[in-house]
C-alpha positions in Angstrom: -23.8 -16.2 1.3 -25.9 -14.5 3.7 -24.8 -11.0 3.6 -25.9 -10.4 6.9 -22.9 -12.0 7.7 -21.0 -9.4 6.4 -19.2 -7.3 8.9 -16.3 -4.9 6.7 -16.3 -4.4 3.1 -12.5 -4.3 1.4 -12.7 -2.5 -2.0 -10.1 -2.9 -4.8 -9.1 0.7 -6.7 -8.4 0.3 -9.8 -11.6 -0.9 -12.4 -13.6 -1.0 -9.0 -13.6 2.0 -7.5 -11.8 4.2 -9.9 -12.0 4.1 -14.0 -8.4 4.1 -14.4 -8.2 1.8 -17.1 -6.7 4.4 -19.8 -4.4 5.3 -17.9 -2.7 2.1 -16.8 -3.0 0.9 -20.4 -1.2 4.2 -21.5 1.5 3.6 -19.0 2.5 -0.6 -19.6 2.3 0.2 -23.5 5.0 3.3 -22.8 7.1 0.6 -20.5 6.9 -2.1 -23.0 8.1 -0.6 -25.5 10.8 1.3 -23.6 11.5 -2.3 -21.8 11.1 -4.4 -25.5 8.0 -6.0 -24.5 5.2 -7.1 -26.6 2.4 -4.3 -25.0 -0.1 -7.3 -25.3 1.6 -9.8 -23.7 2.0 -6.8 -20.7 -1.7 -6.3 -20.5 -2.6 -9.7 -20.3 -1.0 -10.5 -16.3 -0.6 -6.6 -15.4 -4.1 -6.1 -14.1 -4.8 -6.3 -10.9 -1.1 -6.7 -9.6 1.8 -4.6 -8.1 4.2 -3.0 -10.3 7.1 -5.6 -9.1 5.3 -8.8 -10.0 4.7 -8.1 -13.0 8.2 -6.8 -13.8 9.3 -10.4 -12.3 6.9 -12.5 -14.7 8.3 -10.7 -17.7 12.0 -10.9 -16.6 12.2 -13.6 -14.2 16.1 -13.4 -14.3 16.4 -9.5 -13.4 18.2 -9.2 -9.9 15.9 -7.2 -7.4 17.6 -4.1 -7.7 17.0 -4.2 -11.3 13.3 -5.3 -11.2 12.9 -2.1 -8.4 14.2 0.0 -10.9 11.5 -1.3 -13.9 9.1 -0.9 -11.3 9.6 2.7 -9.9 9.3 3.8 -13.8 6.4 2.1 -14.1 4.9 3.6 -11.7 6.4 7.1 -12.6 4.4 7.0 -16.0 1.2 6.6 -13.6 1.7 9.4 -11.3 0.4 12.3 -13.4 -1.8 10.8 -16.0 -5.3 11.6 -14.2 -7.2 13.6 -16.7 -9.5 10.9 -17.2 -9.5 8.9 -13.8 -13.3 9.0 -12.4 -15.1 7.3 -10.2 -16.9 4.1 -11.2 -20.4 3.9 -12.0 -22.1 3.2 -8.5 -18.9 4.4 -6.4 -20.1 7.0 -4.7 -23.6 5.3 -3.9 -21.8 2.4 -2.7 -20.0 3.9 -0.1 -22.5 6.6 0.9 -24.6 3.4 1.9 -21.3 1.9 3.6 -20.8 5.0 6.1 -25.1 5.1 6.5 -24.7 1.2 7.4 -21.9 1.7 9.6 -20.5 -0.5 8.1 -15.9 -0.3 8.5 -14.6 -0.7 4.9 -11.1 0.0 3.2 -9.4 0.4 -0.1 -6.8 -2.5 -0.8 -4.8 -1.7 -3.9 -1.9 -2.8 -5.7 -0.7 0.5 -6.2 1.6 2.3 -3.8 0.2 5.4 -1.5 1.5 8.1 -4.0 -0.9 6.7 -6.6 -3.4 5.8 -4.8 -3.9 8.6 -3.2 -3.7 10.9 -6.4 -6.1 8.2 -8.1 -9.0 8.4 -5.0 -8.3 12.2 -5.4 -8.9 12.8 -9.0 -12.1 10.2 -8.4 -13.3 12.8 -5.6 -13.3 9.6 -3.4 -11.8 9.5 0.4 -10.7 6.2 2.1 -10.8 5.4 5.9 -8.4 2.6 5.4 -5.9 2.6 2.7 -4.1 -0.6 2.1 -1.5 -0.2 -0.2 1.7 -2.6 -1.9 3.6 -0.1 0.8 1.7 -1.5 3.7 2.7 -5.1 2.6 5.7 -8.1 1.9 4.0 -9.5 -0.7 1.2 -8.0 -2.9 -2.1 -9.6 -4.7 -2.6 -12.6 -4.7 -1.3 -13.0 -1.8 -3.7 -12.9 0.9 -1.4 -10.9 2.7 -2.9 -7.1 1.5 -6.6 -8.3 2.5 -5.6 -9.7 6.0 -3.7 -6.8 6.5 -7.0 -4.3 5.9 -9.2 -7.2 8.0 -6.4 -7.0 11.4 -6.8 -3.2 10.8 -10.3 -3.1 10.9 -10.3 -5.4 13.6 -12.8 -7.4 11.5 -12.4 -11.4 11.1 -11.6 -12.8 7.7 -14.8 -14.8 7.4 -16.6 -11.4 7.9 -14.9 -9.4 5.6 -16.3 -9.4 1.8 -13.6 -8.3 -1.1 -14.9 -6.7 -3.8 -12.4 -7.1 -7.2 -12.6 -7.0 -11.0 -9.4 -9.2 -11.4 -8.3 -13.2 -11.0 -5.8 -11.8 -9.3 -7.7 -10.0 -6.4 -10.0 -12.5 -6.5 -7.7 -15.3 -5.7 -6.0 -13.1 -3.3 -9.7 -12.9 -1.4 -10.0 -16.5 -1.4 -6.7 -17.2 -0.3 -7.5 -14.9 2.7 -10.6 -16.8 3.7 -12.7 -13.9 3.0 -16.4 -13.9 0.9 -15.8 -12.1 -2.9 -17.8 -9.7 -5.1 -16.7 -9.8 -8.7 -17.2 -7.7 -11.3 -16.2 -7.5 -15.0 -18.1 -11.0 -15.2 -15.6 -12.8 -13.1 -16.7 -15.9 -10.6 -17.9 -14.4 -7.1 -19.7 -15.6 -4.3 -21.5 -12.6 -5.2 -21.4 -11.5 -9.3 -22.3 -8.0 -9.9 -22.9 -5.7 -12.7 -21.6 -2.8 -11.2 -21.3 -1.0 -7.9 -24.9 -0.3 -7.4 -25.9 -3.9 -7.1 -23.9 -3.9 -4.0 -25.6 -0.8 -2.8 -28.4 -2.4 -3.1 -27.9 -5.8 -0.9 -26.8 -3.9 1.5 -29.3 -1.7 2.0 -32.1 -4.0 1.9 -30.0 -7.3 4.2 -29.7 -4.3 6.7 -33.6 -2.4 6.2 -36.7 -3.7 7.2 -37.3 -4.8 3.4 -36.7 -8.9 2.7 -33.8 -9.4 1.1 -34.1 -10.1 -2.6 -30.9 -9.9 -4.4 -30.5 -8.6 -7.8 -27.6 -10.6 -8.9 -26.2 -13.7 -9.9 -25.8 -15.4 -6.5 -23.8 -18.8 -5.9 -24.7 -20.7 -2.9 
């Protein structure tokens, strides 16, 4: 992948952008065991995806007016738990070197705009394009939340590189036709350790230095 290439960069929030990690964790274990739910079995398929989906996977026989229900107070336990939501390591260089670049980019999250919004706050981070489960049909991983942020940006999909610490952003990338970053150790076009890497390769693909990548890079 020749970064070059690269014309918008689609961030994920949560575990890419923002450190949130406590917080979600604290609020499926308070659902699950309000809900009867092993907290474990939650945590395994809850990262990465909208409130409703994961509902649906655990109770795949809850009408949607029930499943709405589970949902909103999921997402009600989320709202004010932000004393320890930061930004990532590398956040803030990332997209410092993303407005320097020019280059358009946008925060696609499975969280709706309340949350988001209170999450990029407490993280002292400022989106010019917020994609949100609000803005969307059907959430991660669907494609439909990163086309969404491409047709805003007026960028093409084959342009557009998603960055994501899930499987399930990931696939949603893919499944958009987009290039991927992945963190966490996850399969990428482009695996990264953390933020900074990304920094990095963009600074030197768009600088007069050659471009020597300091990441694991499939081709």
């Amino acid at each position: 992948m020749d970064p070059q290439h690269i014309a918008a960069v689609l961030l994920d929030m949560d575990g890419t952008l923002v450190d949130s990690d406590a917080a979600v964790e604290r609020a499926w274990t308070t659902w699950a065991h309000e809900h009867g739910v092993d907290p474990a079995d939650v945590m395994a398929i809850a990262h990465g995806a909208p409130a409703d989906t994961t509902v649906r996977r655990l109770f795949p026989d809850l009408d949607d007016d029930r499943v709405a229900t589970a949902a909103a107070r999921q997402l009600d336990l989320q709202y004010d738990d932000l004393s320890d939501v930061v930004a990532l390591p590398g956040a803030t260089e990332l997209l410092a070197t993303l407005d320097r670049t020019g280059l358009p980019w946008a925060v696609v999250t499975s969280a709706d705009a309340r949350l988001a919004a209170a999450r990029l706050g407490a993280a002292g981070l400022t989106a010019p394009l917020l994609v949100t489960v609000d803005d969307v049909t059907d959430g991660k991983p669907h494609p439909e939340p990163y086309l969404t942020a491409a047709a805003r940006l007026g960028v093409a999909p084959e342009h557009c590189l998603v960055v994501e610490d899930s499987l399930t952003g990931l696939t949603a990338g893919r499944a958009a036709g987009m290039r991927t970053a992945a963190l966490r150790g996850l399969d990428g076009d482009l695996r990264l350790t953390d933020l900074t890497d990304l920094a990095a390769v963009l600074r030197n693909s768009r600088g007069p230095a050659a471009f020597s990548p300091p990441w694991s890079a499939r081709r």
